[in-house]
C-alpha positions, 0 to 999 in steps of 0.5 A: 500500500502507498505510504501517507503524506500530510501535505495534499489531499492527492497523496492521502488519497491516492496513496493512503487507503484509509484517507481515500475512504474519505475523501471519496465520500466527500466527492461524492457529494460535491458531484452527484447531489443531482447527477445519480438521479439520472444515472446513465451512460450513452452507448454512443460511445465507441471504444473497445467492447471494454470500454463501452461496457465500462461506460454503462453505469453500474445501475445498468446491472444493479437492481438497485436501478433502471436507467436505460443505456442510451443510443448512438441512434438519434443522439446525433440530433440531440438539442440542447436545452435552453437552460443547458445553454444557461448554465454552461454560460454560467459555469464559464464564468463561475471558473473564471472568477476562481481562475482570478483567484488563483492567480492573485493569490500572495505568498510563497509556496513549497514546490508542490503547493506552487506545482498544485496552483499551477496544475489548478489553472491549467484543469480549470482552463481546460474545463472552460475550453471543454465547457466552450466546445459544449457551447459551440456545439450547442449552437450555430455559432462558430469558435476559434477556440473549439476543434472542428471536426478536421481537428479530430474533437467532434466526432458528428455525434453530439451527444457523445462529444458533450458527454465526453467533455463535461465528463472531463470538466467535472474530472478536472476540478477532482483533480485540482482538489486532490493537489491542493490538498488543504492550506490557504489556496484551496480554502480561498477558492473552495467556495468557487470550485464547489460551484462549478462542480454543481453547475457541471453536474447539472448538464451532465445530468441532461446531457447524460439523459436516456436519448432512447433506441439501442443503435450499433455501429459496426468497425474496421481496422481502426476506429472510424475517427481514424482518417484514411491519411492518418491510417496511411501513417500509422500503418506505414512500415517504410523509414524515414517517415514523410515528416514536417519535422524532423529531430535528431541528436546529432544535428541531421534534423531540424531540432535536437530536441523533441520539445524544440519540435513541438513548440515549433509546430502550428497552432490549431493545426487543421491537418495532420502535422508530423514529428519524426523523432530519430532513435536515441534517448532523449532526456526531457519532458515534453509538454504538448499544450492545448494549441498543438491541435493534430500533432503526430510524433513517429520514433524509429521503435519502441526502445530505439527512440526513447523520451526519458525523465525523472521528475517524482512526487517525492523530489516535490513534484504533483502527480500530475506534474510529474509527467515525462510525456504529457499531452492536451492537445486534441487528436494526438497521435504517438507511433513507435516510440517509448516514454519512460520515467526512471525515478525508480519505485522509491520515488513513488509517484513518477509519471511517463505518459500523462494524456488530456487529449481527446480522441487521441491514439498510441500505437506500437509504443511502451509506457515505462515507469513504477507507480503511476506509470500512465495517467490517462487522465480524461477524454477518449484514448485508444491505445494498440500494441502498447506496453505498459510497465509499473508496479502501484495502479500503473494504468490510473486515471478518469478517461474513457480509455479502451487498450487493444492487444497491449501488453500489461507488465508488472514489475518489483515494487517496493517490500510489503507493496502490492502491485495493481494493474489499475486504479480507475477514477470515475467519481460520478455515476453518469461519467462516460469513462472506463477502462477496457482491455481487450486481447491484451496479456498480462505478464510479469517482468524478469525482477518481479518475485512469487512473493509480490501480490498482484492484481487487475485493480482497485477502486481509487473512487467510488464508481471506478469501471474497468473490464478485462476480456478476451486476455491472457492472464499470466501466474502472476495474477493473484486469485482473488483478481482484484484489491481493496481500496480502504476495506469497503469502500466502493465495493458495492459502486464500482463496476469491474467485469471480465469476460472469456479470459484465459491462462493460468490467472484467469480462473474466477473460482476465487475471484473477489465476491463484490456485489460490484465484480462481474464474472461475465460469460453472454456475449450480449452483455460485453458488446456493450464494452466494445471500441464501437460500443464504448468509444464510439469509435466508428465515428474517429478511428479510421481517420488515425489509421490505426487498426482495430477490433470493433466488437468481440471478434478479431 
């Protein structure tokens, strides 16, 4: 179990399952004071069959409640309520009243407190450009600020797209929270952030709402927001890659840097630019900010191009800061290349991929790190023949996340530490995220012992969704499958599932026996988890070009 610390609320809880308990109960009634009236969770969306499965809400499967799953069908022509409209204005400018806050606030800070002040500004003006596409979407009126569809943020499906995004709106104020832990800065701007969470709530409430009908959509290769030319790119095999951009470290490129690059490229592109990153190890942390809209960054292969750093919770840095690689541009491609943090499980939180970006795409690349090592942060992610290294909840995070044919390595952490694959975030019932993991494996890496407990996940809040399927689970997996957050915290919320798994972990004879754990066998009920069902991915796959499996089959 993670070690406790008193300076921010984040550690006690993402590291302290006794805060955790908590801190959960507390953000439940900041978030869903309304929302778990209407509990629900859109079928539009189209990730892997995980995924969209994750994305039902666990009253989709409880006695307990009766809300339908919505449909892809007919959301497309959702209209939105005039008093929708009204409170996302309104929202706007509840958020920036407390980014006046932030920003005028005196004093000298530690490094994390400061770190934490500046994450808060950047979530919360992520929520208002999220709360902004909402808006224009909304409406006839056009925005500079919003992603068109060539930008690879607005899939066609309206519902869906204002789902998602005040899904991670209401995720990001969480986070702001969770950094800010107690002190002068967040007891300043609580009155502020509980506000916009309530407004937030309020229109996912309606947006969330059951649009009828049960509509299916059916994929090809990979997801349909993948474009014919992003294809193309993913898929070639030929190097050097065609390139806006080049970086190498011995100067035969435009940049030696990878930051350098990024910096360089176009604002709010509306086409496809590239980044062709030479083989070699690469020491910085790439921070791909909100402009950088289609960006494309293409290495020579995982362990030949290598974007390596360090920074840890431990040495001051928040989780969220810690990030080697993050990225919150909209439509982010990464192909053939790793990212890894190398703070070692010593340092405890050490990110490697950090992602804010929606509809975005990892193929054929490694996540390497110890605790934390990817943050799949919020908003739609698909990931394809990745590798994924870690020992504490190394996949966290509160996007709407499906991994297809993706290995899943669990290596040594530190004495009396159990490792878990994941810690899925969802705080608030009508959130559309999730974690799915299809066709992917489950193995150990060569330092890791017999004696170290390892499992798929636990609740990091209270109505975490993750699902596993069709994978093999390795020796590795303990019995029981799945872990404690704090006692029973979360138990009966969280929905995890698995379904026609296979290998020596994946007997359920001893599987924990929550009334939240599902061990499923009919094929009727996993579809819904599916990259078409969950991540809508019809709608945006096939535009990266990234191959993928649609539903149950490959």
């Amino acid at each position: 179990m993670r070690s406790c610390h008193a300076f921010s609320v984040y550690i006690n809880v993402h590291l302290c399952g006794h805060s955790a308990l908590l801190h959960g109960v507390n953000l439940s009634s900041l978030f869903t004071s309304s929302l778990v009236q209407a509990a629900m969770a859109s079928s539009t969306f189209a990730f892997t069959p995980l995924l969209l499965l994750l994305l039902l809400p666990p009253q989709a499967f409880s006695s307990k409640n009766s809300s339908s799953v919505s449909a892809a069908a007919g959301s497309s022509s959702f209209v939105p309520s005039a008093s929708l409209i009204s409170t996302l204005q309104a929202t706007l400018g509840e958020i920036e009243d407390v980014l006046s806050l932030l920003t005028s606030i005196p004093g000298v800070f530690d490094q994390r407190l400061s770190a934490a002040i500046t994450d808060c500004v950047d979530l919360l003006d992520l929520s208002s450009d999220e709360i902004s596409w909402a808006l224009s979407s909304s409406s006839s009126s056009s925005s500079t600020s919003r992603p068109s569809s060539a930008s690879g943020s607005v899939t066609g499906d309206r519902r869906f797209d204002l789902h998602s995004w005040m899904s991670a709106a209401l995720g990001n104020q969480d986070t702001c929270k969770e950094g800010l832990g107690g002190g002068l800065p967040a007891s300043l701007i609580a009155e502020g952030l509980d506000t916009v969470t309530s407004l937030v709530s309020d229109a996912l409430q309606e947006i969330a709402g059951d649009s009828g009908g049960t509509g299916r959509r059916r994929l090809m290769g990979f997801p349909e927001w993948v474009s014919t030319g992003d294809r193309r790119l993913l898929q070639e095999s030929s190097q050097p890659p065609t390139a806006d951009a080049v970086v190498a470290q011995d100067g035969t490129g435009n940049y030696t840097t990878v930051s350098a690059a990024v910096e360089e490229a176009p604002d709010r592109s509306q086409r496809r630019y590239v980044i062709y990153v030479k083989k070699g190890v690469y020491k910085e942390n790439v921070d791909i900010k909100k402009k950088k809209w289609n960006l494309m960054i293409i290495g020579d292969g995982v362990g030949q191009t290598i974007i390596s750093g360090d920074h840890n919770y431990v040495d001051g840095w928040t989780t969220y800061r810690s990030a080697t690689f993050a990225v919150t541009a909209t439509g982010f491609i990464a192909r053939d290349l790793t990212i890894e943090n190398t703070a070692g499980p010593g340092k405890h939180q050490a990110v490697a991929l950090r992602s804010d970006s929606d509809l975005s795409v990892y193929y054929r690349c490694e996540f390497a790190g110890f605790q934390d090592t990817l943050y799949a942060h919020s908003l739609r992610q698909f990931y394809r023949d990745c590798r994924v290294s870690g020992t504490v909840d190394f996949v966290f995070g509160n996007a709407a996340a499906v991994f297809q044919n993706c290995e899943l390595a669990a290596r040594r952490p530190l004495p009396n530490q159990k490792n878990s694959v994941t810690a899925q975030g969802r705080a608030d019932p009508n959130q559309n995220t999730g974690f799915s993991f299809q066709f992917c494996n489950l193995t150990g890496e060569a330092d890791l012992t017999n004696a170290t407990a390892t499992y798929l996940g636990r609740p990091w809040k209270e109505y975490s969704r993750t699902v596993v399927m069709q994978s093999y689970l390795g020796p590795v997996l303990r019995p029981e499958g799945w872990l404690e957050w704090d006692r029973d915290f979360a138990l009966d919320t969280l929905y995890y599932a698995e379904y026609m798994n296979h290998g020596p972990g994946s007997n359920l004879t001893r599987r924990v026996k929550w009334a939240g754990f599902h061990g499923l066998s009919d094929p009727a009920m996993v579809v819904n988890f599916t990259v078409a069902q969950f991540l809508d991915g019809d709608l945006w796959l096939p535009a990266t070009g990234v191959k993928y499996t649609a539903g149950l089959s490959l």
